[in-house]
mmCIF file of the N, C-alpha and C atoms, coordinates in Angstrom:
data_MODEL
# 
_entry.id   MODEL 
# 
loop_
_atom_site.group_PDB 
_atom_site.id 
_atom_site.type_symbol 
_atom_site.label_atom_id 
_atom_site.label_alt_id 
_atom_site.label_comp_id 
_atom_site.label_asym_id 
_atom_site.label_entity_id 
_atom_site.label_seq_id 
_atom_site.pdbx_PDB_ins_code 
_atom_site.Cartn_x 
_atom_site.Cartn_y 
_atom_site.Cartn_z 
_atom_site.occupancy 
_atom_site.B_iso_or_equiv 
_atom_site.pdbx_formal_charge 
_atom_site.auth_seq_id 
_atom_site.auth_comp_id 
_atom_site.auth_asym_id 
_atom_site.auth_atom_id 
_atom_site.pdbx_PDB_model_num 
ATOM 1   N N  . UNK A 1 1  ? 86.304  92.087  77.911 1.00 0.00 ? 1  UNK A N  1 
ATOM 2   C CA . UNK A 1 1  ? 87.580  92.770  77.761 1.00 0.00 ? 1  UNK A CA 1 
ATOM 3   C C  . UNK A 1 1  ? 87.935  93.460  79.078 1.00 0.00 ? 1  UNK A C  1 
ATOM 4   N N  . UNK A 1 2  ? 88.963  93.709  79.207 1.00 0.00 ? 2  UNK A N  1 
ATOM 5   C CA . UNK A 1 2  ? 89.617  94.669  80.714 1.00 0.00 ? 2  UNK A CA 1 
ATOM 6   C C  . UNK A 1 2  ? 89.984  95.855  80.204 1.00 0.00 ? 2  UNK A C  1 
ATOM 7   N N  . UNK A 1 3  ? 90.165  96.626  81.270 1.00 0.00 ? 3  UNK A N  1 
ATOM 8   C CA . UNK A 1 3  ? 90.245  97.831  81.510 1.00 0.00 ? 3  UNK A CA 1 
ATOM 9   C C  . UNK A 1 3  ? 91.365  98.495  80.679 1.00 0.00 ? 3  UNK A C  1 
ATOM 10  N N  . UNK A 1 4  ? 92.609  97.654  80.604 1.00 0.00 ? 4  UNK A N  1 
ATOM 11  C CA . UNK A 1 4  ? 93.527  98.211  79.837 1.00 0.00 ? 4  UNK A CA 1 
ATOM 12  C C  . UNK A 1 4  ? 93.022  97.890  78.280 1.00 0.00 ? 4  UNK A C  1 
ATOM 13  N N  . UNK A 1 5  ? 92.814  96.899  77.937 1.00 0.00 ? 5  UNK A N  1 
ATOM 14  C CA . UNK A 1 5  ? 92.557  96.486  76.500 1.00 0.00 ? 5  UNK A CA 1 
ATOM 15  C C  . UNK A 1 5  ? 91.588  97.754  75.716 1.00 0.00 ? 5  UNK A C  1 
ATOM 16  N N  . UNK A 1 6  ? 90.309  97.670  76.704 1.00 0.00 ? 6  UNK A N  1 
ATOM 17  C CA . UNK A 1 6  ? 88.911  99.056  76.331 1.00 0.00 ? 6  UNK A CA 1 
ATOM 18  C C  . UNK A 1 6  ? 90.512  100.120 76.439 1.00 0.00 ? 6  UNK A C  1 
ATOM 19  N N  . UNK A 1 7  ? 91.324  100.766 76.746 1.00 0.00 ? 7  UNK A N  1 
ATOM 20  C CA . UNK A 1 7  ? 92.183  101.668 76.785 1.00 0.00 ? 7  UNK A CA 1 
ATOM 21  C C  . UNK A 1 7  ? 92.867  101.969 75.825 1.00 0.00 ? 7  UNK A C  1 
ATOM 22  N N  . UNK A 1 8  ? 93.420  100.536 75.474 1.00 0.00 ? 8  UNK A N  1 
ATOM 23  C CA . UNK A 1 8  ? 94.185  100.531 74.265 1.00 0.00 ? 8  UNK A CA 1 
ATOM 24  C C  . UNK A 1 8  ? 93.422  101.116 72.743 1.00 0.00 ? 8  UNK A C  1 
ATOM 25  N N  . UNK A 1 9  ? 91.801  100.624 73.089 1.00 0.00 ? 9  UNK A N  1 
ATOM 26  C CA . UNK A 1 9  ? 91.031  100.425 71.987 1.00 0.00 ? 9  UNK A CA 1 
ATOM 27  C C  . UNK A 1 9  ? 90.707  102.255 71.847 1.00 0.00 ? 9  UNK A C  1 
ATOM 28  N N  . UNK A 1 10 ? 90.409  102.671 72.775 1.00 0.00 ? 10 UNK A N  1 
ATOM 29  C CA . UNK A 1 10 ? 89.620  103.512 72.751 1.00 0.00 ? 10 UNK A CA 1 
ATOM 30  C C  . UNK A 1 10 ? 90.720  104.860 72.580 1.00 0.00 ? 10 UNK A C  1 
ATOM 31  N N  . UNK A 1 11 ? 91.896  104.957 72.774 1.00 0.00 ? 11 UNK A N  1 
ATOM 32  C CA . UNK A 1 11 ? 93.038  106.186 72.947 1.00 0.00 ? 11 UNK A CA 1 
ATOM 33  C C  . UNK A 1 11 ? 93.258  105.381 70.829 1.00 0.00 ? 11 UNK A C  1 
ATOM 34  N N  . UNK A 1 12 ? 93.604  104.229 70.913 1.00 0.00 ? 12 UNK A N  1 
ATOM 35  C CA . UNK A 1 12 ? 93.722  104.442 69.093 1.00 0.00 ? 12 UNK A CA 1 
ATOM 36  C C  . UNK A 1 12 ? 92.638  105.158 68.499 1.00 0.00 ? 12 UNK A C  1 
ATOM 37  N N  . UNK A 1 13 ? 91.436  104.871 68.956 1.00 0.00 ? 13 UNK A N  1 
ATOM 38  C CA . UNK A 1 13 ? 90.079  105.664 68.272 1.00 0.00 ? 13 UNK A CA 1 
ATOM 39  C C  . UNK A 1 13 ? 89.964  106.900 68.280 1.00 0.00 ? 13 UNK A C  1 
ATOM 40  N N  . UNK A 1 14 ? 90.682  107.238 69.163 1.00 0.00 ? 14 UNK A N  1 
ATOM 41  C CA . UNK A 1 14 ? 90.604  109.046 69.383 1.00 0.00 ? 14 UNK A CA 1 
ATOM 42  C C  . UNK A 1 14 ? 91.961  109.103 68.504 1.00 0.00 ? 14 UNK A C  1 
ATOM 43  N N  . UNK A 1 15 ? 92.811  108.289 68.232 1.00 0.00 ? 15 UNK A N  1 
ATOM 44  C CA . UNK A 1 15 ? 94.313  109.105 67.737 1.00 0.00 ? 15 UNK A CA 1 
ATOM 45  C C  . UNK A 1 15 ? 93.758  109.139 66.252 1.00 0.00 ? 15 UNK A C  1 
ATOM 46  N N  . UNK A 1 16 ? 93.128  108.014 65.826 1.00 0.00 ? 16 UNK A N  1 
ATOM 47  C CA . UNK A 1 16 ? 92.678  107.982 64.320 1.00 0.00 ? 16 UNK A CA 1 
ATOM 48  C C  . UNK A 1 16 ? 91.371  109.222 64.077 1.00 0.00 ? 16 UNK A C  1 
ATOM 49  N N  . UNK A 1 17 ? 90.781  108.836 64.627 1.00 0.00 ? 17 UNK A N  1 
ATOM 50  C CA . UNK A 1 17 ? 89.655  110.241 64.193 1.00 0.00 ? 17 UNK A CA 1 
ATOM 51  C C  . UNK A 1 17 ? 89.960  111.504 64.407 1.00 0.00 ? 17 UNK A C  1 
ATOM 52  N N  . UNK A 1 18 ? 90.990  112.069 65.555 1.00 0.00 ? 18 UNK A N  1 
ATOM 53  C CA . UNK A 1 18 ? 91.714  112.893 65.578 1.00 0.00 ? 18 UNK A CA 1 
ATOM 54  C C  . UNK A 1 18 ? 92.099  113.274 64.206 1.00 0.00 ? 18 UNK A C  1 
ATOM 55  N N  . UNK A 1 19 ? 93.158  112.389 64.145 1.00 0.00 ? 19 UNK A N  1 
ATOM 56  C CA . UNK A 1 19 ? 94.219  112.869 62.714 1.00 0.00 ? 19 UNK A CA 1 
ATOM 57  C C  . UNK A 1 19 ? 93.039  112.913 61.750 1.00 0.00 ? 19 UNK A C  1 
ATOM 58  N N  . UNK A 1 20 ? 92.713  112.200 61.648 1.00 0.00 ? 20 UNK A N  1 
ATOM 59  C CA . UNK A 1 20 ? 91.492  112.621 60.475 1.00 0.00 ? 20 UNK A CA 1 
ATOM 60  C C  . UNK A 1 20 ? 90.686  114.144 60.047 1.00 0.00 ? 20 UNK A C  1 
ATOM 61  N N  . UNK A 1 21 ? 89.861  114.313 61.137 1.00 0.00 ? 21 UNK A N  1 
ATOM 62  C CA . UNK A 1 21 ? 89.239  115.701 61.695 1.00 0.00 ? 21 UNK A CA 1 
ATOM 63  C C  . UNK A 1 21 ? 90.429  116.918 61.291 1.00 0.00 ? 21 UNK A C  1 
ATOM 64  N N  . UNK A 1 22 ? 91.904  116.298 61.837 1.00 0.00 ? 22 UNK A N  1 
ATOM 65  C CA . UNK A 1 22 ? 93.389  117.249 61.539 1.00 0.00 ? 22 UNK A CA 1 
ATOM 66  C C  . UNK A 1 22 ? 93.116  117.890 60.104 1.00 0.00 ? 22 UNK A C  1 
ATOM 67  N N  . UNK A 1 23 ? 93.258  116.485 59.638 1.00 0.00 ? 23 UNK A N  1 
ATOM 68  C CA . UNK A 1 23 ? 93.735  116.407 57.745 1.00 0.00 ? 23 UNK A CA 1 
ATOM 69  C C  . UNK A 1 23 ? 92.490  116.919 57.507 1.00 0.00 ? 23 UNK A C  1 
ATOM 70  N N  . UNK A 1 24 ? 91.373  116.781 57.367 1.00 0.00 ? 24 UNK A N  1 
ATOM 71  C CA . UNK A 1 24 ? 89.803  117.388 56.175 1.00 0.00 ? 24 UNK A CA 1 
ATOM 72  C C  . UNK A 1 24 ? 89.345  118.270 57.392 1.00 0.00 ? 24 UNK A C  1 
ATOM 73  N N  . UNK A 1 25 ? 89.466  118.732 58.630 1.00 0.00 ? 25 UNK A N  1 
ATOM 74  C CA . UNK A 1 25 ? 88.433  119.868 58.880 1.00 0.00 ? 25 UNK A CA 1 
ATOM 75  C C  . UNK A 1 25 ? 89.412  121.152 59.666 1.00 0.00 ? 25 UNK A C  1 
ATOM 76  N N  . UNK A 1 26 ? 90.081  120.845 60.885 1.00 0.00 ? 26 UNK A N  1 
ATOM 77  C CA . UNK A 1 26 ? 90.795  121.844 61.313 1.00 0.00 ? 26 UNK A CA 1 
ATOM 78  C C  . UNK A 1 26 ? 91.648  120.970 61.915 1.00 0.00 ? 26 UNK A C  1 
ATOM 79  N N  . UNK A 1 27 ? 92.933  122.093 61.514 1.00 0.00 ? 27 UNK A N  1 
ATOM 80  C CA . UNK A 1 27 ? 94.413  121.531 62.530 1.00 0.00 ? 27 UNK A CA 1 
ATOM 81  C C  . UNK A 1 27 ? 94.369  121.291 63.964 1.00 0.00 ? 27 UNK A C  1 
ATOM 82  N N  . UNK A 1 28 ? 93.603  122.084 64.317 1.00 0.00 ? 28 UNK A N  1 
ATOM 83  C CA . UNK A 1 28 ? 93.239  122.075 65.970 1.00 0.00 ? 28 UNK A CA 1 
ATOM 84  C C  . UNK A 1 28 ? 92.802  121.116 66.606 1.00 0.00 ? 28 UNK A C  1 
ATOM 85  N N  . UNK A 1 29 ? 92.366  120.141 65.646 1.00 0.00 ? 29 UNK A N  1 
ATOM 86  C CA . UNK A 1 29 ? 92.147  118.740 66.529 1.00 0.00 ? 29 UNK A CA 1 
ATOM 87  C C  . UNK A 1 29 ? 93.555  117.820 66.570 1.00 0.00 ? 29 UNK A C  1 
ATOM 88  N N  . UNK A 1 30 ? 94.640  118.368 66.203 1.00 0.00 ? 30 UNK A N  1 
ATOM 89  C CA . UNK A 1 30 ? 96.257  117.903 66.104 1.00 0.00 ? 30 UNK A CA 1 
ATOM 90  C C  . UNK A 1 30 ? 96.230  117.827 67.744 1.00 0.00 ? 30 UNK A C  1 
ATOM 91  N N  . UNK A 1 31 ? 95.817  119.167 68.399 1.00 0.00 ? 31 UNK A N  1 
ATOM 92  C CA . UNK A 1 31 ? 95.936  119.605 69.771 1.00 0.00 ? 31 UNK A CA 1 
ATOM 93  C C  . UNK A 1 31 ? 95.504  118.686 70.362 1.00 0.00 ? 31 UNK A C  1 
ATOM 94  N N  . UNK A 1 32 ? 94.384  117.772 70.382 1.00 0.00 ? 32 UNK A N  1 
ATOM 95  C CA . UNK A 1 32 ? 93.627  116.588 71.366 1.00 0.00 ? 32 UNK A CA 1 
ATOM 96  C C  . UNK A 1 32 ? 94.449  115.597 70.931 1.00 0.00 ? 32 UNK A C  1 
ATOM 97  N N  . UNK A 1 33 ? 94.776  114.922 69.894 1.00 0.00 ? 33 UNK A N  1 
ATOM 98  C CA . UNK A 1 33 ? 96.018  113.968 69.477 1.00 0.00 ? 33 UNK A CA 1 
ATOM 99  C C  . UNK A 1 33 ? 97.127  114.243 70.812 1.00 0.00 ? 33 UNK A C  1 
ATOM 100 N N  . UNK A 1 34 ? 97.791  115.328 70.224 1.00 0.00 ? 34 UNK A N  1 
ATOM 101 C CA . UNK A 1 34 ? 98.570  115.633 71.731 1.00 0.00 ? 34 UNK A CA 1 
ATOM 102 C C  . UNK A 1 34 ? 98.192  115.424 73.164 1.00 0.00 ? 34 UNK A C  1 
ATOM 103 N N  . UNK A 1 35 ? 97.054  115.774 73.618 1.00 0.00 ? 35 UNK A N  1 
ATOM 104 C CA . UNK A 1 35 ? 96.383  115.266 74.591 1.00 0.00 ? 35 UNK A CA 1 
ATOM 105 C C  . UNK A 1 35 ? 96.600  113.684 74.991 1.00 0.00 ? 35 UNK A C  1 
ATOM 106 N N  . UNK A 1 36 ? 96.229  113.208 73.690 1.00 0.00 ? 36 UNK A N  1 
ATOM 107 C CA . UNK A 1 36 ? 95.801  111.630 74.326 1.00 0.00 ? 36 UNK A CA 1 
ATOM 108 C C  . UNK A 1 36 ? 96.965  111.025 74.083 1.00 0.00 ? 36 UNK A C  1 
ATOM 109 N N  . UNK A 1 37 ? 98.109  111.387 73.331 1.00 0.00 ? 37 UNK A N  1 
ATOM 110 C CA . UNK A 1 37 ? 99.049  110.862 73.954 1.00 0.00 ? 37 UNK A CA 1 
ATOM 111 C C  . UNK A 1 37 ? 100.023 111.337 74.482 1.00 0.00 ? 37 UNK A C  1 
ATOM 112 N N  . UNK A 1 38 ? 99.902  112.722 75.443 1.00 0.00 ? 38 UNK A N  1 
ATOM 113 C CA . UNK A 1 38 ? 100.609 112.934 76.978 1.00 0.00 ? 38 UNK A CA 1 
ATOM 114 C C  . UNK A 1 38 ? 99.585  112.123 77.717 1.00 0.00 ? 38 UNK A C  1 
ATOM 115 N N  . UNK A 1 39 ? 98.450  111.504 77.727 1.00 0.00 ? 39 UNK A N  1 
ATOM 116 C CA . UNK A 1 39 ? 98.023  110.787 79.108 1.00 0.00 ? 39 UNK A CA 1 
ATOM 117 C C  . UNK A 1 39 ? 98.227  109.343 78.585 1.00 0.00 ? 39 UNK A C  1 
ATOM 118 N N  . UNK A 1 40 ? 98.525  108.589 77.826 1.00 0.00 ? 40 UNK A N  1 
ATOM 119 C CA . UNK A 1 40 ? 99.445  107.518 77.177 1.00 0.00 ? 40 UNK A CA 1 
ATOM 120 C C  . UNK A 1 40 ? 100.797 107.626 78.087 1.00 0.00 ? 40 UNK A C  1 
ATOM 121 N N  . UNK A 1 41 ? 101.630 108.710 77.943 1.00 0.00 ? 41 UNK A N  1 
ATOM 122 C CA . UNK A 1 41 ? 102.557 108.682 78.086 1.00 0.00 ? 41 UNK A CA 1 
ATOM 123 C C  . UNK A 1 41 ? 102.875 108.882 79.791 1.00 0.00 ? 41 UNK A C  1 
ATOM 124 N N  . UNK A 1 42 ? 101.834 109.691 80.213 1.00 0.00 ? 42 UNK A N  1 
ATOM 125 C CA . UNK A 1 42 ? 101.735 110.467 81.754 1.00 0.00 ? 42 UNK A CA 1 
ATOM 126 C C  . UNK A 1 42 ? 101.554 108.454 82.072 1.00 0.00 ? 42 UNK A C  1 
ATOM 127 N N  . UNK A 1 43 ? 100.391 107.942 81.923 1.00 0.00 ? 43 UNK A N  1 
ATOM 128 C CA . UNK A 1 43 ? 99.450  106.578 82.219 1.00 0.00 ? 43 UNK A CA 1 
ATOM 129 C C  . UNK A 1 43 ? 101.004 105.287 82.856 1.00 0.00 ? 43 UNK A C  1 
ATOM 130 N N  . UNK A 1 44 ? 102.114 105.503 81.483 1.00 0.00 ? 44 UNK A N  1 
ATOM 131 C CA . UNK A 1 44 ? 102.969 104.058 81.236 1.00 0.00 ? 44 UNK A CA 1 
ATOM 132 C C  . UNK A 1 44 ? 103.686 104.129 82.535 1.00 0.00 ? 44 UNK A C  1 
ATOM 133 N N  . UNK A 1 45 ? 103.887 105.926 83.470 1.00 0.00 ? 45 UNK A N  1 
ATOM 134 C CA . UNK A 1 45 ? 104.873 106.066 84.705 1.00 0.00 ? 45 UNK A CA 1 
ATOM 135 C C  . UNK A 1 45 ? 104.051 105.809 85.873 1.00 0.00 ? 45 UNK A C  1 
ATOM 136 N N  . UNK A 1 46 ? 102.664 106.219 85.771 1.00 0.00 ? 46 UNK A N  1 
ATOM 137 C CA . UNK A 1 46 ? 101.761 106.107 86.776 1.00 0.00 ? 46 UNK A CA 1 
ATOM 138 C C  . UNK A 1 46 ? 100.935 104.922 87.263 1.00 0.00 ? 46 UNK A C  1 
ATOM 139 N N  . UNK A 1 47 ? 100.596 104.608 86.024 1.00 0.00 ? 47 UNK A N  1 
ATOM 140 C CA . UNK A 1 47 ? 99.609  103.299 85.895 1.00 0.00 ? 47 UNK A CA 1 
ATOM 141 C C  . UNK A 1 47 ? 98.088  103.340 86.175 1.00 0.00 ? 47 UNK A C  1 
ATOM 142 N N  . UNK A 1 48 ? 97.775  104.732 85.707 1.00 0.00 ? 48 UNK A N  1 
ATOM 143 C CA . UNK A 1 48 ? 96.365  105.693 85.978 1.00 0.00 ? 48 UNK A CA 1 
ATOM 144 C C  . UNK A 1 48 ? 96.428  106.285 84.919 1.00 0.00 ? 48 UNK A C  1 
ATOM 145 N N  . UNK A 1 49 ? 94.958  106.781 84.610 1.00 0.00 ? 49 UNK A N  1 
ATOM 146 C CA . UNK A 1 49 ? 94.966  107.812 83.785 1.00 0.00 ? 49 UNK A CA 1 
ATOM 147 C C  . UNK A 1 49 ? 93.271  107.774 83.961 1.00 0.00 ? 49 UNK A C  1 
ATOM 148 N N  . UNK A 1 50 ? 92.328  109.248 83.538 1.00 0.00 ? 50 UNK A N  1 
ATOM 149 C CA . UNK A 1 50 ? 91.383  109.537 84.084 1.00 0.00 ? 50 UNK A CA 1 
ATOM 150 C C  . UNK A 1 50 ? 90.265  108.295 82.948 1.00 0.00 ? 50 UNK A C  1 
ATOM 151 N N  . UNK A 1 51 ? 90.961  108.242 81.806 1.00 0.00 ? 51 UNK A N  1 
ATOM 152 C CA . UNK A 1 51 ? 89.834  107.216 80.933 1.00 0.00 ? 51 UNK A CA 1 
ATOM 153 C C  . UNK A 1 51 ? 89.382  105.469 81.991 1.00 0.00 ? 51 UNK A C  1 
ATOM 154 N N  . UNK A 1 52 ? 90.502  105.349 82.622 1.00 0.00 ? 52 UNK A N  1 
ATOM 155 C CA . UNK A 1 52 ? 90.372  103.647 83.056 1.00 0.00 ? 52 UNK A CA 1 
ATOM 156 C C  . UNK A 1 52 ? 90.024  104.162 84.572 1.00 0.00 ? 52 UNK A C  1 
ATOM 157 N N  . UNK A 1 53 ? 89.666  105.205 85.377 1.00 0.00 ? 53 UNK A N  1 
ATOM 158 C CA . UNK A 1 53 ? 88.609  104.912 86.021 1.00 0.00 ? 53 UNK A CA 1 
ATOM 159 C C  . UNK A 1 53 ? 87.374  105.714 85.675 1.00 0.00 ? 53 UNK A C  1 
ATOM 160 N N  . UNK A 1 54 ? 87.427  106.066 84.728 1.00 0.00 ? 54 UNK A N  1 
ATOM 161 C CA . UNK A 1 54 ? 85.724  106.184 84.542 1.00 0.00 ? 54 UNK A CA 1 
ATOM 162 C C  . UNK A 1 54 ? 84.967  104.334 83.328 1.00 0.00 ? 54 UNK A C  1 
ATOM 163 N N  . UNK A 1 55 ? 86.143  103.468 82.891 1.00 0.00 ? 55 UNK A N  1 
ATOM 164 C CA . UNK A 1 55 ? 85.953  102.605 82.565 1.00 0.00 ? 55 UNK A CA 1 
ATOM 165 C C  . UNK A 1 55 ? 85.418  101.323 84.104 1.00 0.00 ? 55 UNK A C  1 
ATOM 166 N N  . UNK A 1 56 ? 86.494  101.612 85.075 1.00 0.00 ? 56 UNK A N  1 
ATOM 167 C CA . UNK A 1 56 ? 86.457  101.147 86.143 1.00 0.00 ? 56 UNK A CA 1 
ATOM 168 C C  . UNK A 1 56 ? 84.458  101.085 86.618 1.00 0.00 ? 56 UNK A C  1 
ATOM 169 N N  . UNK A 1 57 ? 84.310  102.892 86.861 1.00 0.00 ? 57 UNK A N  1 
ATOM 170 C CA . UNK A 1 57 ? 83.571  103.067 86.989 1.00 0.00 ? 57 UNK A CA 1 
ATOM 171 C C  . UNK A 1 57 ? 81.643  102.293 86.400 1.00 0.00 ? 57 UNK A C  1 
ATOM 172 N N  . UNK A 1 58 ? 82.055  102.563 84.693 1.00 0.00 ? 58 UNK A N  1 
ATOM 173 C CA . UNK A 1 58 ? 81.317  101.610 83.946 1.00 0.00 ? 58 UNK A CA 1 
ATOM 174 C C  . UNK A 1 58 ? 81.391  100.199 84.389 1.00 0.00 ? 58 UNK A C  1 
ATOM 175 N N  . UNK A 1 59 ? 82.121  99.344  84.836 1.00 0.00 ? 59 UNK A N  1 
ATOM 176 C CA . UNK A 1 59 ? 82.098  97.757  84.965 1.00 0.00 ? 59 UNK A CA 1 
ATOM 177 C C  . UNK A 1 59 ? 83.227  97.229  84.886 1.00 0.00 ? 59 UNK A C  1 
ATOM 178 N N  . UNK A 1 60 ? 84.000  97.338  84.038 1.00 0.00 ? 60 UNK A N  1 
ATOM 179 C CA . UNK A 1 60 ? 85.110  96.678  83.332 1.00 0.00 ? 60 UNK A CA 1 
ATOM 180 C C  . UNK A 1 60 ? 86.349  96.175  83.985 1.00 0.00 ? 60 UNK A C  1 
ATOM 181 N N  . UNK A 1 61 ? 86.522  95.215  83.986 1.00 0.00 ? 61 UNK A N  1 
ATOM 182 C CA . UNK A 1 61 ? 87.240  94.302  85.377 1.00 0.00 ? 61 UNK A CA 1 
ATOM 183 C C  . UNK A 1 61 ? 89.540  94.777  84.670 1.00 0.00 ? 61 UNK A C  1 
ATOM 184 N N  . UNK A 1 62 ? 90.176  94.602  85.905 1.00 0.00 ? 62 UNK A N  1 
ATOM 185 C CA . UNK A 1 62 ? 91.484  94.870  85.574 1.00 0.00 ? 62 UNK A CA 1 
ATOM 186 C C  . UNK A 1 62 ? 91.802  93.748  84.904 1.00 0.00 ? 62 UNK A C  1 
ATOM 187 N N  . UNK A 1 63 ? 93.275  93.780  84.901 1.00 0.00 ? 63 UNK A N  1 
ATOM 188 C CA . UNK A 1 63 ? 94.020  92.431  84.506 1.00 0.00 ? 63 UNK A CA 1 
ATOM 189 C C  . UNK A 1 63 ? 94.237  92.122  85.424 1.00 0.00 ? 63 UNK A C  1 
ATOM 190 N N  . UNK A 1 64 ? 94.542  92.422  86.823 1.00 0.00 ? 64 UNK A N  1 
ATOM 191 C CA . UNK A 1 64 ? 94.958  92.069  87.954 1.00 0.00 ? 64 UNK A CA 1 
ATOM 192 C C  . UNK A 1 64 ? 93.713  90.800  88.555 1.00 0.00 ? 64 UNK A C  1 
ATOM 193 N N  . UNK A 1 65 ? 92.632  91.682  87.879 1.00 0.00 ? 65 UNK A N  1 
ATOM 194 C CA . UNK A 1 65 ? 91.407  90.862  88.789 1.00 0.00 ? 65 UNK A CA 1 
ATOM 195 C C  . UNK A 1 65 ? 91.196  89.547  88.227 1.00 0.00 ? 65 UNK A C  1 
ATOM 196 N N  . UNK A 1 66 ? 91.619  89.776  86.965 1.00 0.00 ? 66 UNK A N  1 
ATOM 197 C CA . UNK A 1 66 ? 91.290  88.473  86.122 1.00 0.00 ? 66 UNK A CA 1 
ATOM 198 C C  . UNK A 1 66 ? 92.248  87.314  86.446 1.00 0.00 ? 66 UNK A C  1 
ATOM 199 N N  . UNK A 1 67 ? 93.334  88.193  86.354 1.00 0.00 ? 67 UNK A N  1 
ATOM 200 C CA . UNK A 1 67 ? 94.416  86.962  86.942 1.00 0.00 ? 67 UNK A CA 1 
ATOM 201 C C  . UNK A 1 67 ? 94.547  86.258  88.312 1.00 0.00 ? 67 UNK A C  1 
ATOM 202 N N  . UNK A 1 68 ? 93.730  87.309  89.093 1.00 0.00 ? 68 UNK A N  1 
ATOM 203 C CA . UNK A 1 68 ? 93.600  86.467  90.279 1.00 0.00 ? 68 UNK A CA 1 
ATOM 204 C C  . UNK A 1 68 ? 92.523  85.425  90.173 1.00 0.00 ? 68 UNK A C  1 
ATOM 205 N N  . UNK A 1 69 ? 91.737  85.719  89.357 1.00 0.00 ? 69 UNK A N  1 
ATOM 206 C CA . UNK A 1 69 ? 90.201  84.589  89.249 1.00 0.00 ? 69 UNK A CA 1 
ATOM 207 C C  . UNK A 1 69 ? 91.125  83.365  88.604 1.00 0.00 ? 69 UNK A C  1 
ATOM 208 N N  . UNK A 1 70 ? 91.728  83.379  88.072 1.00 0.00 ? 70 UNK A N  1 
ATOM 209 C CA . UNK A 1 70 ? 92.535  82.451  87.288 1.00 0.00 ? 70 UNK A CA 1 
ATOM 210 C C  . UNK A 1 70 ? 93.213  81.514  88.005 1.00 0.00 ? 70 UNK A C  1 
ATOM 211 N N  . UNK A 1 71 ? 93.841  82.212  88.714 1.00 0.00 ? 71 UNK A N  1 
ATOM 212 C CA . UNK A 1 71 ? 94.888  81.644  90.133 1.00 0.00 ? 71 UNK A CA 1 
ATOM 213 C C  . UNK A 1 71 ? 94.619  80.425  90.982 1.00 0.00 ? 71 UNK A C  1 
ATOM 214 N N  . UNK A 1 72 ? 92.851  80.872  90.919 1.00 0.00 ? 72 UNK A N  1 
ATOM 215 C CA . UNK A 1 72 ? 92.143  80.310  92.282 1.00 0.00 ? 72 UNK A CA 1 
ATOM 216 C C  . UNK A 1 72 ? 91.443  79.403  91.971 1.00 0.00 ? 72 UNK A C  1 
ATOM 217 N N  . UNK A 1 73 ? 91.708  79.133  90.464 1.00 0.00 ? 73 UNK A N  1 
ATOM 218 C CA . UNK A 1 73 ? 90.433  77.888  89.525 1.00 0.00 ? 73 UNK A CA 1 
ATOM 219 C C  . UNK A 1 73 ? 91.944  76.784  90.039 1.00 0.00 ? 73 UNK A C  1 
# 
């Protein structure tokens, strides 16, 4: 998988367990919901956000990179 996809996967996982944690334990995890999607939203103008380079970091190749491997077959 690439860098954006692990992104996609991983900001739904926090929005769902978020709201969850919201609804049965405290409202205050509403507040990190908010979080993850102002850096969703900060991410779509920038094309950064701090989760996809610490994914970077782990291994996980772009779309850019892939498409260039593609290019060159």
């Amino acid at each position: 998988m690439t860098v954006e996809r692990y992104l996609r996967l991983i900001a739904g996982c926090f929005v769902l367990a978020t709201l969850l944690l919201g609804y049965f334990h405290s409202s205050y995890w509403f507040l990190f919901t908010g979080f993850v999607a102002l850096n969703l939203i900060q991410s779509a103008f920038t094309d950064w956000c701090p989760m996809m380079s610490f994914l970077r970091w782990l291994g996980a190749k772009s779309d850019a990179a892939s498409l260039s491997r593609s290019s060159e077959a």
